[in-house]
C-alpha positions as CSV (number, residue, x, y, z in Angstrom):
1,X,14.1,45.3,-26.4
2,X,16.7,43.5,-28.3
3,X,18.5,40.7,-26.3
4,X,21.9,39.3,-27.5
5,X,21.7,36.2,-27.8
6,X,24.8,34.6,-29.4
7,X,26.4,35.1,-25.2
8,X,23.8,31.9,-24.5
9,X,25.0,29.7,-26.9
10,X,26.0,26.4,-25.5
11,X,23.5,27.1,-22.4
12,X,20.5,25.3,-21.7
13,X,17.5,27.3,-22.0
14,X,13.9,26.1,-20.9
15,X,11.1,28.5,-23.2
16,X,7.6,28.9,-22.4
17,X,5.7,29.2,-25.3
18,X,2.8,31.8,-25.9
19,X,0.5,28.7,-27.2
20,X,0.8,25.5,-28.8
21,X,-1.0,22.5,-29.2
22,X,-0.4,19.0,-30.3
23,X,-2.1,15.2,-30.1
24,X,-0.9,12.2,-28.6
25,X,-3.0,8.8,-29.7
26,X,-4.6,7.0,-26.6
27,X,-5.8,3.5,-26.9
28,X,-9.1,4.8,-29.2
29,X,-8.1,6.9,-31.6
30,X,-11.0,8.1,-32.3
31,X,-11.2,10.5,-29.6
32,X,-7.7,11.6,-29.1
33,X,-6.8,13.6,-26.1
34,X,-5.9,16.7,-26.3
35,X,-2.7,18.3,-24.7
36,X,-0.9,21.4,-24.8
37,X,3.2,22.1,-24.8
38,X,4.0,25.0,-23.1
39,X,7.3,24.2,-22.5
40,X,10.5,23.8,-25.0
41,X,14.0,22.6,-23.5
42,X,17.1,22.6,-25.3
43,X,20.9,23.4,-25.9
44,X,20.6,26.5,-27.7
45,X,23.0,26.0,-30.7
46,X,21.9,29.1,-33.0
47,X,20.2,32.5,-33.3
48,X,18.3,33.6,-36.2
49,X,17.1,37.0,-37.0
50,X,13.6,35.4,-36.6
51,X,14.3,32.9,-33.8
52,X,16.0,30.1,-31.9
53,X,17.0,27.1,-32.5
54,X,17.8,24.6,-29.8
55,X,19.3,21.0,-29.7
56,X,17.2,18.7,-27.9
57,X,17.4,14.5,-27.0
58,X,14.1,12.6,-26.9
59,X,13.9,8.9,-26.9
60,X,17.9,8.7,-27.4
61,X,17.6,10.7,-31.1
62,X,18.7,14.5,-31.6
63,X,16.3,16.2,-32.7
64,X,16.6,20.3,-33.6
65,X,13.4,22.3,-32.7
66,X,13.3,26.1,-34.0
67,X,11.3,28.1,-31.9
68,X,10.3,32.0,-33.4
69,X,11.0,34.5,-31.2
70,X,6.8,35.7,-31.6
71,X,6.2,32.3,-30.1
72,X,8.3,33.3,-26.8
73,X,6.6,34.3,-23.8
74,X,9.7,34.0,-21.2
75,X,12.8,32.2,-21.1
76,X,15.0,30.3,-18.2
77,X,18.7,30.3,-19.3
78,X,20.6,27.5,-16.9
């Protein structure tokens, strides 16, 4: 099923991702803990044949994430 996306733009939209993995550094970094994002929250701001991407603030900086569409498992659109 093909979904237009271009009527969300300007809408916040919470994605659950299929997988993905990252590290954050505890106090020894030589055994890093291991966590896993699930989650990406944004302003969706453009569509791409291939994919999203999304506007997002963390620690007061804008930063862009582009998230594939094969990535997607569901979607939340506020």
């Amino acid at each position: 099923m093909k979904m237009d996306w271009t009527k969300y733009i300007d809408r916040t939209i919470n994605i659950t991702m299929q997988e993905n993995y990252g590290i954050v550094y505890g106090k020894i970094k030589e055994q890093p803990p291991f966590y896993e994002i699930v989650f990406k929250t944004g302003k969706l701001t453009e569509v791409f044949e291939d994919g999203l991407m999304l506007d997002a603030v963390r620690e007061n900086h804008l930063i862009k994430i582009f998230v594939p569409f094969s990535s997607i498992k569901s979607v939340e659109i506020y």
